[in-house]
N, C-alpha and C positions, 0 to 999 in steps of 0.2 A: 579494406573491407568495403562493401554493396550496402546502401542501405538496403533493412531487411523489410521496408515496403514496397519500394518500388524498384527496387537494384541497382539505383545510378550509385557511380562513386560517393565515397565521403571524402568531405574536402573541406569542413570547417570543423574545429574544434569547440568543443565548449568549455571542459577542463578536464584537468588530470589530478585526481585528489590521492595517487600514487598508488600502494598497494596494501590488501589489508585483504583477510579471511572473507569467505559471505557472510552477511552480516548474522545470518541465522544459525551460524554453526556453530552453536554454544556449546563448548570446551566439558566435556565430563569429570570428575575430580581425579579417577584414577588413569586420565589420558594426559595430565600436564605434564606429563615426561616426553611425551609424544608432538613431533613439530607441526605446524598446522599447517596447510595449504595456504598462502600466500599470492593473491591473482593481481593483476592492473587493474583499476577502476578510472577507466576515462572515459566520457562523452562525449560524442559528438553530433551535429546536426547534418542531415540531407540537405542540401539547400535547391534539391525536385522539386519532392511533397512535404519537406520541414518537418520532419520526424525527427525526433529528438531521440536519441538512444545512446546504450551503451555498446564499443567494443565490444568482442566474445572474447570470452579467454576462458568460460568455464560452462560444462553442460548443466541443463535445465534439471533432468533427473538426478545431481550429485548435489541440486541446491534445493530443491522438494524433497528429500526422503522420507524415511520411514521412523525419523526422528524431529520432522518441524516441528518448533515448539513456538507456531503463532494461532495462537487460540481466540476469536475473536468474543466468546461469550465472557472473557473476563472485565470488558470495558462496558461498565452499564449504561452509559450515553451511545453506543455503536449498539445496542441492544433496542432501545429505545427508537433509534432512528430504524432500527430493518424492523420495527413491529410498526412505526408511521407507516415504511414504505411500503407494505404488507396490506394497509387500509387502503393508503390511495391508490394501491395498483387495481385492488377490487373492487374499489368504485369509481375508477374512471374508465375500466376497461371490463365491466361487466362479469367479472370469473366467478363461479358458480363450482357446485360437484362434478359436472359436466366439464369442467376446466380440466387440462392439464400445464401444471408450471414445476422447470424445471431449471434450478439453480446449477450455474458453472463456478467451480470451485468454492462450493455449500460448504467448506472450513469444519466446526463442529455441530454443524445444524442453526447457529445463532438466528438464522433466516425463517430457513422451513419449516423450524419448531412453531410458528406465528400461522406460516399459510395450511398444514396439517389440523392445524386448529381449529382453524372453518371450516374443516372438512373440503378441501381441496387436493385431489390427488398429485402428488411431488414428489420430485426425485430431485438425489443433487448426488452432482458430480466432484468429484475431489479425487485428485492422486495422494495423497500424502495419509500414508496411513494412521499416523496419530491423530489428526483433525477426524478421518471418516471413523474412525472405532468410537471418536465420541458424537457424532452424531448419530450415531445406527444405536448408540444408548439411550438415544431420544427418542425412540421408534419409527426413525425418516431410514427410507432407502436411498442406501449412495451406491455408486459405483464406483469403484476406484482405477479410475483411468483420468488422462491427459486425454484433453479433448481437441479435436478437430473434425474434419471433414467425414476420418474412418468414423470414430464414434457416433459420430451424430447420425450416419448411414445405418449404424448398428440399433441405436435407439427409436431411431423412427420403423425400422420393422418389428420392433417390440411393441407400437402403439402409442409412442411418446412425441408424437408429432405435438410443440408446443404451441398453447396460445400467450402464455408468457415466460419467457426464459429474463432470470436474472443475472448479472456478473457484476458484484461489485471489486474494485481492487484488484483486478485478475486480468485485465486486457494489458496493466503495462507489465505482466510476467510472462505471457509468454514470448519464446526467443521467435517461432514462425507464426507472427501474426495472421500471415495471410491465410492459411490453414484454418487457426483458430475463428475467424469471422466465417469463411468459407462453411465452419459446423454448424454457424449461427442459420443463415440462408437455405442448409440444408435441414435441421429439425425444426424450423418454425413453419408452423401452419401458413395458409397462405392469407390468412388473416389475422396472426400472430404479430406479438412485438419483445422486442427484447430491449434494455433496458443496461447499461454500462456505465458504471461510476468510476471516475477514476480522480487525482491529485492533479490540478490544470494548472497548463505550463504557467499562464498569466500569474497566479499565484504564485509559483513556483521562483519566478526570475524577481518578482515586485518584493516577494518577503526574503531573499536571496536563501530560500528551505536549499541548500545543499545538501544537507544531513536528507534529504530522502532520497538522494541519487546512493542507489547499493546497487550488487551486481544480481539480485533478484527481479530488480524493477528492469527490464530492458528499455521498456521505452517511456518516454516521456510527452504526455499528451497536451496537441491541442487542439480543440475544434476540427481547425483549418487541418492535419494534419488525419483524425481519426475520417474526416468526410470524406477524404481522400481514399483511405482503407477501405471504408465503405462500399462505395461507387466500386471499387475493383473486384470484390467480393459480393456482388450483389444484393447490396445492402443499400436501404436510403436511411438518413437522417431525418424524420419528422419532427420535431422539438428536442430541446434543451433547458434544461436550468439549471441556475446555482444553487451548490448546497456548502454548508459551511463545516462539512468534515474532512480531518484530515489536513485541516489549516484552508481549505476552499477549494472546493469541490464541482465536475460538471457529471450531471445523470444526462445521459445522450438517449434518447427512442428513436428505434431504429424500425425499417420493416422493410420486409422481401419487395425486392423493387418490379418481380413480376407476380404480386399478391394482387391481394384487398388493397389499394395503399390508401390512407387518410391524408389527408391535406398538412404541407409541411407549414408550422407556423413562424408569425414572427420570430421569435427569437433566433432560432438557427441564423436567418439572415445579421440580425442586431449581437450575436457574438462572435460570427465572424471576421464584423467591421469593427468590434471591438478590440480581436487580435491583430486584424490589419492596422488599425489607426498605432494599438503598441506596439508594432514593428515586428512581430513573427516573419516576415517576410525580408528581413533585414540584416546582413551580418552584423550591424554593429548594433544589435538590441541583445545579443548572446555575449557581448564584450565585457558585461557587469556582471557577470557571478563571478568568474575566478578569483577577481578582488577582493569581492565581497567576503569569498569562504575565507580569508588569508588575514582578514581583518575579523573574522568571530573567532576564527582561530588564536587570534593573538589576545583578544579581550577575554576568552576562557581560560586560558594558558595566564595571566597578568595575575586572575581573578582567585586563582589555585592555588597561585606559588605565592601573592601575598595573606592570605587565608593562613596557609602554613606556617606563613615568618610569622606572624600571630597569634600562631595555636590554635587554631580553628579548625573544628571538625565539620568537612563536607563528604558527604554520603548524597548518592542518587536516587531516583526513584524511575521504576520502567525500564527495564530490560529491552529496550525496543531496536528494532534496526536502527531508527533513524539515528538510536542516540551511539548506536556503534560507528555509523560512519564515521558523525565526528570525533568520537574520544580515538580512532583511529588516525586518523588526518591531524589530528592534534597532537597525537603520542603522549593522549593520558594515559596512566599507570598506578597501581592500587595505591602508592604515596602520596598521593595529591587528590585521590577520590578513593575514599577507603573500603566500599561496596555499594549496588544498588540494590535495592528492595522492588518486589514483584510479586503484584498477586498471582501470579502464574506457578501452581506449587511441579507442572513441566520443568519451569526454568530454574528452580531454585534448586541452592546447593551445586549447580553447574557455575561457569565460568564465561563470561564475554570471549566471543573470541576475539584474538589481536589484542586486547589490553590485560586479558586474563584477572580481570575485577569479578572479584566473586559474587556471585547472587542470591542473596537472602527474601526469608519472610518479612513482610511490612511491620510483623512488629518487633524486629530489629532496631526501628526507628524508635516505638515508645524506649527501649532497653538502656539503648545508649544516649537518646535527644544531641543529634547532632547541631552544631550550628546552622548550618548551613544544609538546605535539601536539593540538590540541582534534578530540576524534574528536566530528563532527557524525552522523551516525546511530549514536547510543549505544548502539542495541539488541544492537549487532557489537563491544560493546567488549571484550568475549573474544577472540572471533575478531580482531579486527586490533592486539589486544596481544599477542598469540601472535605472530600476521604480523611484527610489528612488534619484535619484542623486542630488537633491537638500539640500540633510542632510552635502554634504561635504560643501557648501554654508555657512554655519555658525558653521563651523569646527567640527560637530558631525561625528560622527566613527560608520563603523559596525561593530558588534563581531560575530561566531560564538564561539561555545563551543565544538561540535565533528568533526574529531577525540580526539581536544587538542582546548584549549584557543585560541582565533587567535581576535586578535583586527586589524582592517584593516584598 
């Protein structure tokens, strides 16, 4: 395989966490008769432009359908933050009713519900037609396409030349990047900026998050690697900063490199010396995850089967990808995690795929008061120990499992 940003061969590995469903194709009740799609999930890096990604083994449309059941309006803290970032994009870049902003995969509206508010004309983009049916119920226009270069040609003779296009979470899905930024360059104003959040590699290798490598995410970002995409797609980098979602976070501001351009500031320089000084540029700085995932794997796996010799009842919370990856890489199995709970009333009543752990309502948990609560997307372990606070009431415990074992 070519890396898919700049075509040179691939030639280092980063790991091979073997094979399992995509992590979003949650199992229907009258489909567990039926065998699932089973693909390879390995990574690996360019070592060109140090793009991190996944192998293909499976299409983009067969992993977005007409059935994703990832809703981002159910996490009140991911609510809270796209209604901050909603203010400071309006007062630092001046958008008014004269403004046009237009989100790339706008999910159920969780975003535009905020900039519609101010009266600010938006649009957002989403293929996945369970996400767009709930946000067109908000009263936001979506379109339901996959975006790139065509689209964006399409949108801009409709009038939708932007002055702020958002993408949060969404640059490390798609599989033709180059395309997708190429859409960016072509609907932004020429005094526009656009705006890309994504789960940064530094983070990524530092807390060994495995459990977020699925075959949804293709690539895996850093700085040094998206600046790269940029520059080829006529795009520049003007700032960066950290945000702490998603276990740690970088928002990139981009702009058309034959626009308005503003002045690129420090930061961009000061994080990419930050991933040069931690060896992004290095094969042996990729050498610590495979260990790593091999060793939570066995501290989850320890934590289960002595739980069980003990009579211990552990139940999950968060139906999430990330926590599929690992109950799949692990080969947990509804006897050693008896179900998870999910405010998602999408996900519920369906089944994980690969472990085939059934998915219930949260107040499963008051019903039964399990021992043990393994909160699988650890990033929300504030927010659904908060939610949750009635488990320490009859002395049950939350666990996460990355970076390390941590019973609470």
């Amino acid at each position: 395989m070519n890396c898919r940003g700049c075509a040179a061969p691939l030639s280092l590995p980063l790991i091979d966490l073997g094979t399992s469903p995509p992590s979003n194709a949650y199992v229907h009740a009258d489909r567990l008769e039926q065998a699932e799609q089973w693909v390879p999930l390995k990574v690996a890096v360019c070592q060109q432009c140090w793009l991190v990604q996944t192998e293909d083994y499976t299409s983009a449309d067969s992993l977005f359908d007409a059935e994703y059941a990832y809703f981002s309006s159910f996490s009140s803290t991911w609510l809270a933050h796209a209604e901050r970032y909603v203010a400071e994009m309006v007062e630092r870049f001046g958008l008014t009713a004269d403004s046009r902003v237009v989100e790339v995969a706008a999910n159920d509206g969780y975003l535009l519900q905020y900039v519609a508010a101010r009266g600010i004309p938006c649009l957002g983009v989403e293929p996945t037609r369970s996400t767009a049916q709930a946000a067109r119920e908000k009263g936001l226009e979506i379109r339901e396409l996959f975006f790139g270069r065509e689209t964006a040609a399409q949108l801009t003779g409709e009038g939708w030349g932007a002055d702020l296009m958002a993408a949060n979470n969404v640059l490390a899905h798609v599989p033709d990047i180059n395309d997708f930024l190429g859409g960016f360059a072509t609907l932004l104003k020429p005094s526009g900026v656009a705006t890309f959040e994504f789960p940064q590699l530094l983070t990524l290798m530092a807390g060994a998050q495995f459990d977020t490598l699925y075959h949804e995410h293709y690539s895996y970002l850093s700085l040094t690697a998206v600046q790269a995409l940029c520059e080829r797609n006529g795009l520049e980098v003007f700032d960066v900063s950290q945000l702490p979602t998603h276990g740690g976070s970088l928002r990139v501001f981009v702009q058309r490199k034959d626009g308005e351009r503003r002045a690129v500031q420090p930061a961009v320089q000061q994080q990419l010396q930050a991933e040069l000084a931690a060896g992004v540029k290095t094969v042996e700085y990729y050498a610590t995850l495979a260990p790593a995932a091999e060793r939570i794997k066995h501290e989850l796996l320890r934590f289960l089967l002595q739980a069980k010799a003990d009579g211990k009842r552990v139940v999950g919370y968060g139906a999430a990808a990330k926590g599929n990856t690992l109950l799949n890489y692990a080969g947990v199995k509804p006897d050693l995690l008896a179900w998870v709970a999910d405010a998602n009333p999408h996900k519920q009543g369906k089944f994980l795929p690969g472990s085939r752990i059934p998915i219930v309502a949260p107040a499963q948990i008051d019903i039964e008061q399990p021992d043990y609560v393994l909160v699988l997307p650890w990033n929300l372990l504030h927010e659904v120990s908060q939610q949750l606070a009635q488990v320490r009431q009859w002395d049950g415990r939350f666990v996460i499992a990355v970076p390390e074992l941590k019973v609470l």
